[in-house]
C-alpha positions as CSV (number, residue, x, y, z in Angstrom):
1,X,-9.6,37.4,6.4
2,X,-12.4,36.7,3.9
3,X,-10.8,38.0,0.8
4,X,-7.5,36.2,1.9
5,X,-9.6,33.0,2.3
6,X,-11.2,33.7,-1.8
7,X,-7.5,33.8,-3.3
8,X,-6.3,30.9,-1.4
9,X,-8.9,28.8,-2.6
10,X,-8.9,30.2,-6.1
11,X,-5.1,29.9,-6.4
12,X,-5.2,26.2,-5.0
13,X,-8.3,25.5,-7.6
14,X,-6.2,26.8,-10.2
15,X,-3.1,24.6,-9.5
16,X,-4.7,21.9,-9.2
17,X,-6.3,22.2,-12.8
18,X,-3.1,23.3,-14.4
19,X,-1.6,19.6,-13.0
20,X,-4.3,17.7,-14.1
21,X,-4.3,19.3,-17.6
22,X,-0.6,18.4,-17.3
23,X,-1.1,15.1,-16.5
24,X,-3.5,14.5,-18.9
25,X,-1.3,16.5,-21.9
26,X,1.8,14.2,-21.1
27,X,-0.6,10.8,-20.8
28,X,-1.5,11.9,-24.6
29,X,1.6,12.3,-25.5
30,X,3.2,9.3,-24.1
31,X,0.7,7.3,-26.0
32,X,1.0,9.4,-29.5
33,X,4.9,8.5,-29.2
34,X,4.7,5.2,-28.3
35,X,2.0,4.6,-31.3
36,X,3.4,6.3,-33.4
37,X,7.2,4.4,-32.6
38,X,5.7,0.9,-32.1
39,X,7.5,-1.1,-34.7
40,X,11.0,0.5,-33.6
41,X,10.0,-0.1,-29.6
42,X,9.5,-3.6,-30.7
43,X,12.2,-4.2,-32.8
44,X,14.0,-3.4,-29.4
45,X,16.2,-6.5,-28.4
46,X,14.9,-7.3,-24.5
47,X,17.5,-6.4,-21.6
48,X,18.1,-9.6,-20.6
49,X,19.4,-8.5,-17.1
50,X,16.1,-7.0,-16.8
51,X,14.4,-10.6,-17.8
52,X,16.5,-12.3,-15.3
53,X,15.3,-9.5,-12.8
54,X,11.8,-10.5,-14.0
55,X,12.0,-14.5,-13.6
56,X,13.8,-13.9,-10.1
57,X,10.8,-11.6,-8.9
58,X,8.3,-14.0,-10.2
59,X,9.5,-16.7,-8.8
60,X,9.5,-15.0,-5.3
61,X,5.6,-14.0,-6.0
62,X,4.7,-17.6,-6.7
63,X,7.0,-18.6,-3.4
64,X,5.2,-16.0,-1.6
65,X,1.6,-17.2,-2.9
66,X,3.0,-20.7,-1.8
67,X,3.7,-20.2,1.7
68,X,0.6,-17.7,2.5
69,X,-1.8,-19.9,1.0
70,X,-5.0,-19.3,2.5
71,X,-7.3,-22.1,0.7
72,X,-7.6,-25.1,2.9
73,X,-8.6,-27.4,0.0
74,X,-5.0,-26.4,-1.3
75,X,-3.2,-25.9,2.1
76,X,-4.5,-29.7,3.4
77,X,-1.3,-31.2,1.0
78,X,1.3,-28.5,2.1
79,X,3.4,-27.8,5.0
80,X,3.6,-24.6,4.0
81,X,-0.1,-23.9,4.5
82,X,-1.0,-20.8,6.6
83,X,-1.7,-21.4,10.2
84,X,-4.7,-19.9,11.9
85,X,-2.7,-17.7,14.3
86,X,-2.0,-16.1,11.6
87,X,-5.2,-16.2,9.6
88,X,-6.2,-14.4,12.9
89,X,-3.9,-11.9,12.6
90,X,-4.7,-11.0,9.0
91,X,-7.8,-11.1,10.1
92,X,-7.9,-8.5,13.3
93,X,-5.7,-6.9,11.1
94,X,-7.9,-5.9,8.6
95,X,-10.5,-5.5,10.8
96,X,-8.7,-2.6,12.3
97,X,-7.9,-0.9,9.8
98,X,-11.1,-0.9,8.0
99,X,-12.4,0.5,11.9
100,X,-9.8,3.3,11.6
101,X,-10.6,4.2,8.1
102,X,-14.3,4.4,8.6
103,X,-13.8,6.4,12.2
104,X,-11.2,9.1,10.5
105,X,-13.5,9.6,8.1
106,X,-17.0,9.6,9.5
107,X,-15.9,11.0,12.9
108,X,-13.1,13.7,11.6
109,X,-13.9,16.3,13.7
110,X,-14.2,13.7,16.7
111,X,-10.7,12.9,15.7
112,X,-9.2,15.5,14.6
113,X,-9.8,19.6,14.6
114,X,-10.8,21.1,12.0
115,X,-7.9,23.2,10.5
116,X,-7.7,25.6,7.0
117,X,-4.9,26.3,5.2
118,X,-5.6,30.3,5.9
119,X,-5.5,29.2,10.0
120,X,-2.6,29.1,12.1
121,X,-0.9,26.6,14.9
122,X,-0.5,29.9,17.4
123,X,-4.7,30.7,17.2
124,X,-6.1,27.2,16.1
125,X,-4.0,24.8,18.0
126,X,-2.9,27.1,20.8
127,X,1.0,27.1,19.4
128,X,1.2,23.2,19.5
129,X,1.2,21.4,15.9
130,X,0.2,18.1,18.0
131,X,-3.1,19.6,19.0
132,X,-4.9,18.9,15.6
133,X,-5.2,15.1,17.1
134,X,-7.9,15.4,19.9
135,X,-7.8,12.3,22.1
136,X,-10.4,10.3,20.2
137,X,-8.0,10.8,17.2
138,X,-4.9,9.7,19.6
139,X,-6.5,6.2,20.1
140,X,-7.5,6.2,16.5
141,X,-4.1,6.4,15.4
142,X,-3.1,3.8,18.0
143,X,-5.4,1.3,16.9
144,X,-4.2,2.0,13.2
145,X,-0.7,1.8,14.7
146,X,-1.6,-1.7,15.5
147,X,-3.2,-2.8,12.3
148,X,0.5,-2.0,10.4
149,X,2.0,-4.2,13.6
150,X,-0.2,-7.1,12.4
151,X,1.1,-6.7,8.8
152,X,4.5,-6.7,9.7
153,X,4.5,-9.6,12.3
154,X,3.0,-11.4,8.6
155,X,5.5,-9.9,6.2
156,X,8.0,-10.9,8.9
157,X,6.3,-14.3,9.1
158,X,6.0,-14.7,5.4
159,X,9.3,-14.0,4.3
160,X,10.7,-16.6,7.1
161,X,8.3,-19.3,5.7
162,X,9.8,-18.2,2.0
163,X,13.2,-18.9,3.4
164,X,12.4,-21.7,4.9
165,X,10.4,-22.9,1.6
166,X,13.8,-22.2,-0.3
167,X,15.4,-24.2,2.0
168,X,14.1,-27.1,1.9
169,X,13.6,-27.1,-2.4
170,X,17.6,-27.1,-1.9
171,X,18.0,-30.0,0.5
172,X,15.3,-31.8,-1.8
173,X,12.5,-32.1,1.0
174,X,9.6,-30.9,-1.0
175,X,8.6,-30.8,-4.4
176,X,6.9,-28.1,-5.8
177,X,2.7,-29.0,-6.7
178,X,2.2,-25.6,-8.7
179,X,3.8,-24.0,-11.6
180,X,1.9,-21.0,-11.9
């Protein structure tokens, strides 16, 4: 047990260090390269299928930042403002997670049982994997479950409102107010 216990967590110390010096080694070197091959990288003619990539995903950020506006000095002047029902959802959203967040990680061993990497499912968990959750940590995770709900009834929503944004530029409905 205890000496098992030692060379685990010497042998995970140890890798851990050798991949961050090997992060850190390659970071350097990236940078030395690039420094030292500036005037060639930028002599580089640009891709332009890879600009056209770039406009096209701008363009969707700013349509995106159009229809989700959340400033109701700006959203007054535009149909495409964000409604509260789904300000409210954002909002309980958020809430949420921020709850679980705080609770998995102030109340860990409320939520979950406290496992090592030297223990095993059979004599920790009594042979079932699913027992690391207790019940505290089963609503936990439910409530969290939730929160990504929220975000995807306003991805959903969003990307409806882009369409319909996209829509009506075509037919000549709206005119666009920003640029940025």
């Amino acid at each position: 047990g205890g000496i098992l216990i030692n060379i685990s967590n010497m042998t995970l110390g140890l890798a851990s260090a050798v991949m961050f010096a090997s992060l850190v080694a390659s970071a350097y070197f990236i940078e030395d390269t690039a420094e030292r091959y500036r005037e060639e990288l930028l002599s580089q003619p640009h891709d332009e299928e890879v600009d056209a990539q770039q406009k096209k995903t701008e363009e969707k950020e700013r349509v995106f930042k159009e229809v989700t506006n959340w400033k109701l000095s700006e959203a007054i002047d535009s149909d495409y403002s964000m409604p509260v029902w789904m300000r409210a959802n954002l909002a309980v959203g958020a809430a949420l997670q921020i709850a679980t967040c705080y609770a998995a990680q102030f109340f860990s061993s409320t939520c979950f049982v406290p496992f090592q990497m030297t223990d095993t499912i059979e004599d920790t968990l009594d042979g079932d994997w699913t027992n690391i959750v207790t019940p505290v940590g089963r609503v936990v995770l439910l409530v969290w479950a939730i929160s990504v709900v929220n975000l995807i009834i306003f991805r959903l929503w969003a990307a409806r409102r882009a369409h319909g944004y996209h829509q009506d530029r075509k037919a000549g409905t709206i005119v666009t107010t920003s640029t940025a």
